[in-house]
C-alpha positions in Angstrom: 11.2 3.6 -12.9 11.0 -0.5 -12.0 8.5 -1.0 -9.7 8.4 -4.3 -7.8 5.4 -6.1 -6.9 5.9 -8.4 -3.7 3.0 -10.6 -3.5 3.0 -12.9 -0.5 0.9 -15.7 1.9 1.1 -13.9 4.7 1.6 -15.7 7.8 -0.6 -15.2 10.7 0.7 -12.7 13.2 4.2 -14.4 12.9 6.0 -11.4 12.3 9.9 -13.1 12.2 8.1 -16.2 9.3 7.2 -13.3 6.8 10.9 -12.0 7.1 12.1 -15.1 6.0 9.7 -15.4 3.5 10.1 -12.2 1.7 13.7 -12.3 2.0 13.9 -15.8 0.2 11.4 -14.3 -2.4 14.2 -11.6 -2.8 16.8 -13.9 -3.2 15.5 -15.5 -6.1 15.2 -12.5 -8.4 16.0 -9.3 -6.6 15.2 -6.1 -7.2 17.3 -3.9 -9.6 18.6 -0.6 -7.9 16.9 2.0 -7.6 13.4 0.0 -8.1 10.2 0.7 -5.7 9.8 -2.7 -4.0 6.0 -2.6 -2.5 5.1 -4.6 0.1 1.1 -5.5 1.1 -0.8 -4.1 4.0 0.1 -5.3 7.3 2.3 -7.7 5.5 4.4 -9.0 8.7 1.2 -10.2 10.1 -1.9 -10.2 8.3 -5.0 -8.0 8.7 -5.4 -8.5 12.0 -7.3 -6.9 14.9 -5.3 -8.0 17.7 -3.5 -4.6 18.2 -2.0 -6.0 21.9 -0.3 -8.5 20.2 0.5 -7.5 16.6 1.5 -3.6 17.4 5.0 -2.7 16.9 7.2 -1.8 19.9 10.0 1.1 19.6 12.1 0.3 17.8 10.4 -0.6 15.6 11.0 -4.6 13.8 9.5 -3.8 10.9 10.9 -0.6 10.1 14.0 -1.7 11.0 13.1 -4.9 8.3 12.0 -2.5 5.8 15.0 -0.4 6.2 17.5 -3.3 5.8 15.6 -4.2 2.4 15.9 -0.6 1.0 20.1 0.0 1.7 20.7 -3.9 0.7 18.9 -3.3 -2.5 19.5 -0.3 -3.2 15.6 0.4 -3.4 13.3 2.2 -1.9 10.6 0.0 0.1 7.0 0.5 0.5 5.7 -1.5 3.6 2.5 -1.9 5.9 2.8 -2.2 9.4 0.2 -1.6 12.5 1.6 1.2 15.2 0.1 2.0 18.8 -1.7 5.0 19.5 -0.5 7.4 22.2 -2.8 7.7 25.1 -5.0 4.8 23.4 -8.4 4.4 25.5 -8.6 8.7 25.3 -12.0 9.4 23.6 -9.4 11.9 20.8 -8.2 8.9 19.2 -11.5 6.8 17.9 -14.4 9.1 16.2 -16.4 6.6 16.4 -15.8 4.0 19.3 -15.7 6.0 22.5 -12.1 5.9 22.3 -11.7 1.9 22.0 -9.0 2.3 19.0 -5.4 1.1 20.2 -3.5 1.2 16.6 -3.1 2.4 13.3 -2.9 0.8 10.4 0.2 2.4 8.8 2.5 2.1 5.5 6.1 3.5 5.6 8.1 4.6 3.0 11.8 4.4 2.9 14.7 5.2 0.5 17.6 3.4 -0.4 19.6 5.0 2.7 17.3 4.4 4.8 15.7 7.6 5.2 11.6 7.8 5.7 10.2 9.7 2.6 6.7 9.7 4.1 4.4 7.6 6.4 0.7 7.2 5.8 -2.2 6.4 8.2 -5.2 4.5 6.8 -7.9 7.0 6.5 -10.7 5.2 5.4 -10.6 2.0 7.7 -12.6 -0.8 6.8 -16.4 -1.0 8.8 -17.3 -4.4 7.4 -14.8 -5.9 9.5 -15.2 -2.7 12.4 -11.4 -2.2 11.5 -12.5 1.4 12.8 -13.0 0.2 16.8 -9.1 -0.9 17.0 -7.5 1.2 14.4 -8.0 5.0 14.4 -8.4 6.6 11.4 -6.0 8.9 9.7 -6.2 12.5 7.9 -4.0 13.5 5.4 -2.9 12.1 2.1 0.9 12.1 1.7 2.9 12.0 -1.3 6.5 11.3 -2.3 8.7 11.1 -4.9 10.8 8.6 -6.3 12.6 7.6 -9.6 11.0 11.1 -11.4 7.8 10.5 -10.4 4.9 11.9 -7.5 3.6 8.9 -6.0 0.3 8.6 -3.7 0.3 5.8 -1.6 -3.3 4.3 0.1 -4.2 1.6 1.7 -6.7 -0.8 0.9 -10.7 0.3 1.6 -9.4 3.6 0.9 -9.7 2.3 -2.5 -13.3 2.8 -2.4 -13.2 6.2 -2.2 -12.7 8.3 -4.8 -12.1 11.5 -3.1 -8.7 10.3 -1.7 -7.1 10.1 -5.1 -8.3 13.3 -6.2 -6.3 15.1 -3.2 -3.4 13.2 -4.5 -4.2 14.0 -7.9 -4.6 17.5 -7.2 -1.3 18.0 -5.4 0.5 16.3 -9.0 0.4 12.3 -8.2 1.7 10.5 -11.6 1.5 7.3 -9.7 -1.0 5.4 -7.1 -0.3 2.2 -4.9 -2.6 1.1 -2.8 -1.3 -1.8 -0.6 -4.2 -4.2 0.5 -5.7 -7.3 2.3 -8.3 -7.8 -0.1 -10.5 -10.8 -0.2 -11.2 -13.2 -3.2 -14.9 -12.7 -2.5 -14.6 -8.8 -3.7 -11.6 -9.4 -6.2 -13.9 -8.1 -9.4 -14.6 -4.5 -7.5 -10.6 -4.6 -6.6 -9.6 -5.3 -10.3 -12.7 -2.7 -11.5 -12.1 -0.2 -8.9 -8.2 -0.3 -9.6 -8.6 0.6 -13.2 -11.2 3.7 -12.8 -9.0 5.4 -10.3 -6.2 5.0 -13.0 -8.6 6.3 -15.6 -10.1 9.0 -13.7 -6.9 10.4 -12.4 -4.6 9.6 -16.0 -2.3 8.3 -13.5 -0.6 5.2 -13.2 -2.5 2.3 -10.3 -0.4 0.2 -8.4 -2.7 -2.3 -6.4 -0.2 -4.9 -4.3 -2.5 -7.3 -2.5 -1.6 -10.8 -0.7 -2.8 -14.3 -1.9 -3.1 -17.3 0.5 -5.8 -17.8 3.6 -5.8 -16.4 7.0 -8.2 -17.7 9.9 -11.0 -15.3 8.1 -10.6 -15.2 4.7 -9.2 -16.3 1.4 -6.8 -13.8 -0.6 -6.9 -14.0 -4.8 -3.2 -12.3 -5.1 -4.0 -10.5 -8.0 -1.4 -7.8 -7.8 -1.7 -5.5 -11.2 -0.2 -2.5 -12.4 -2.2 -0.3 -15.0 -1.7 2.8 -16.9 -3.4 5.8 -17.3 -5.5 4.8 -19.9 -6.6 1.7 -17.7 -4.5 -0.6 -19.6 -3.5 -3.7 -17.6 0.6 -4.0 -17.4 0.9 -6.6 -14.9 -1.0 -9.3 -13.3 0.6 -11.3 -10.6 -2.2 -13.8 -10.7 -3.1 -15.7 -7.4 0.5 -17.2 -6.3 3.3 -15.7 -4.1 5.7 -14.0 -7.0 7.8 -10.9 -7.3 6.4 -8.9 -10.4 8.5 -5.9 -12.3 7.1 -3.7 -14.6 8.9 -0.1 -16.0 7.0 2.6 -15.9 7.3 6.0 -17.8 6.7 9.2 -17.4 6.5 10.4 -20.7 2.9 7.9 -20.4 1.4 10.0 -17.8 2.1 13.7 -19.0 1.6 13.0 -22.4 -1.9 11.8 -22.1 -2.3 14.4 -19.8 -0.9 17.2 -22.0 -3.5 15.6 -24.7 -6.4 14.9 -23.1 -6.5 17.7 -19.9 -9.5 16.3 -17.7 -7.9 17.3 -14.7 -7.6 20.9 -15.6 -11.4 20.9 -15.0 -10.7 19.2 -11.8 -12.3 21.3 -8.5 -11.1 20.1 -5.0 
């Protein structure tokens, strides 16, 4: 399976400039069909807080964007985007701000006819920043599958937390991506973090991360792909670039087959 890496400078809460941006990266080497093309978190805006603003209306604009990418391609697409909550302002929707959270921090996954093959909420959200007072957490891990493999997908912080990727290792995840915002200041624990969940889980990591500045921080890029033994495929380094790396399955269950670690796994 080709897997795409879309690194971008996202452009701040300009929703219509990253579609033109994207879509010219695209035009210079496209995607071959039937590729996963992954997009970074929130990527139509940047990591934002401004939920009135920056929360997508129905219909949606970027599902309909992300939708147009996979049927034109041929792909399926893997994209962040920032919903509204139902009944925001009820105390149900924030654990932990008296009911304050308006959005959620979202990625959506969508085949090459357009079809949704899963959509994921952002469980752990991100208290540095008190992500958690505007976005509400999600619950559930979700997995898909695409091109012969299971894939995972997370969402940044959730990174940090181990536990995640064992539920999606436990329920048969070959592959990981986590889409992120993640700042240059913390880009050795993305790079270090990245490779022990590949080595942990003998599953193939996917980290797709923006580059560029928004009003609060700096972005490294830094997009990699690394196989189950932790090996390093792919590194996008820190400008906007397309990468494409093949991966196989034959990596993942044979290592698995010879070295069974996650038999012992207990969930």
């Amino acid at each position: 399976m080709n897997v795409v890496l879309c690194q971008t400078n996202i452009i701040w809460e300009n929703r219509e400039a990253n579609f033109v941006r994207i879509r010219e990266l695209l035009e210079t080497t496209g995607p071959a069909a039937q590729s996963l093309l992954i997009l970074p978190e929130m990527f139509s805006t940047g990591f934002s807080m401004n939920v009135d603003k920056i929360a997508e209306d129905d219909p949606s604009e970027v599902e309909g964007f992300l939708t147009e990418l996979a049927t034109e391609y041929d792909c399926a697409v893997i994209g962040g985007l920032v919903t509204r909550v139902a009944g925001a302002g009820d105390e149900s929707n924030s654990a932990e701000s008296g009911g304050e959270a308006k959005g959620k921090n979202e990625l959506l996954v969508v085949d090459a006819k357009g079809a949704e093959l899963t959509r994921y909420q952002k469980i752990r959200t991100f208290r540095y920043t008190n992500e958690y007072e505007h976005y509400q957490r999600g619950k559930e891990v979700r997995l898909f599958e695409w091109g012969g493999f299971k894939i995972c997908p997370l969402i940044c912080y959730d990174l940090r937390f181990p536990e995640l990727f064992r539920r999606g290792a436990a329920q048969g995840a070959q592959v990981f991506v986590v889409i992120a915002s993640w700042p240059s200041a913390r880009v050795d624990h993305w790079l270090t973090l990245l490779r022990a969940r590949a080595i942990e889980n003998q599953a193939y990591v996917i980290g797709v991360n923006r580059c560029g500045e928004d009003p609060n921080w700096d972005y490294p890029g830094a997009s990699v792909v690394i196989d189950p033994h932790g090996k390093v495929l792919a590194d996008s380094g820190k400008d906007e670039q397309l990468v494409t790396v093949n991966l196989e399955l034959d990596v993942v269950e044979d290592w698995r087959r010879e070295f069974p670690a996650l038999v012992d796994l207990e969930i």
